[in-house]
N, C-alpha and C positions, 0 to 999 in steps of 0.2 A: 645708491641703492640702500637700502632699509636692512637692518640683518636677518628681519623675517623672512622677506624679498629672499634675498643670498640663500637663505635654508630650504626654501621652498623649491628653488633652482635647482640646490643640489639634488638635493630628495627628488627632485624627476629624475636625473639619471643612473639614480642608485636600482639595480636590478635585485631583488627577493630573490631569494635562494630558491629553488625547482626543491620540491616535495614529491615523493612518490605518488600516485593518485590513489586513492582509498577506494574500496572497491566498495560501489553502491549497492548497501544495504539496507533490506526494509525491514523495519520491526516485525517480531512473531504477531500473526493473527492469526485466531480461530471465529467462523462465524457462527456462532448460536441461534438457532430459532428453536424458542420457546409454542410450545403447543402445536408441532409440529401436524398434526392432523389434522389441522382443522381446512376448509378450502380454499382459505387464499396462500394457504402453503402449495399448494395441490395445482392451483391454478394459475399462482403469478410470483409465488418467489422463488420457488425451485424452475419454472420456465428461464427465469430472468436470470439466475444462477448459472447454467446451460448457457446461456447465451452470452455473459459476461465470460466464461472460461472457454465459448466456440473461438470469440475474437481477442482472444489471448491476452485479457484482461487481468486475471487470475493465475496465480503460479501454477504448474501441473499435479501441486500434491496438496491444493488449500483445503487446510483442513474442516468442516461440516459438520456440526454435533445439530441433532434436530434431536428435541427433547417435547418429551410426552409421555402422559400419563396412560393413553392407550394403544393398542396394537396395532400396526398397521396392516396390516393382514385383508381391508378390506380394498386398496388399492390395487 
């Protein structure tokens, strides 16, 4: 046998040392929508928003910044 062979051998029965498991974390997001007034805000991203966080898609506290230069007052 080759001494590569031999290293190869042994290294399979060599067992990694167990590591605690790190607790799966997801980067901070905020989602931003820009001109928030306008209707396809209104009509298909805040719907689809709602429906992304019905089927638990979305954390329970993802944060939402809707930015606009007008009031929304007529919603």
């Amino acid at each position: 046998m080759s001494p590569a062979a031999t290293k190869t051998k042994a290294a399979g029965n060599h067992k990694a040392p167990t590591r605690p498991a790190k607790p799966n974390r997801e980067p901070p997001a905020t989602l931003a929508i820009f001109a928030a007034t306008v209707d396809l805000d209104k009509r298909l991203l805040m719907p689809s928003i709602l429906n992304l966080s019905r089927d638990g898609l979305l954390k329970p506290k993802f944060p939402i910044l809707d930015i606009s230069h007008h009031d929304r007052t007529s919603w």
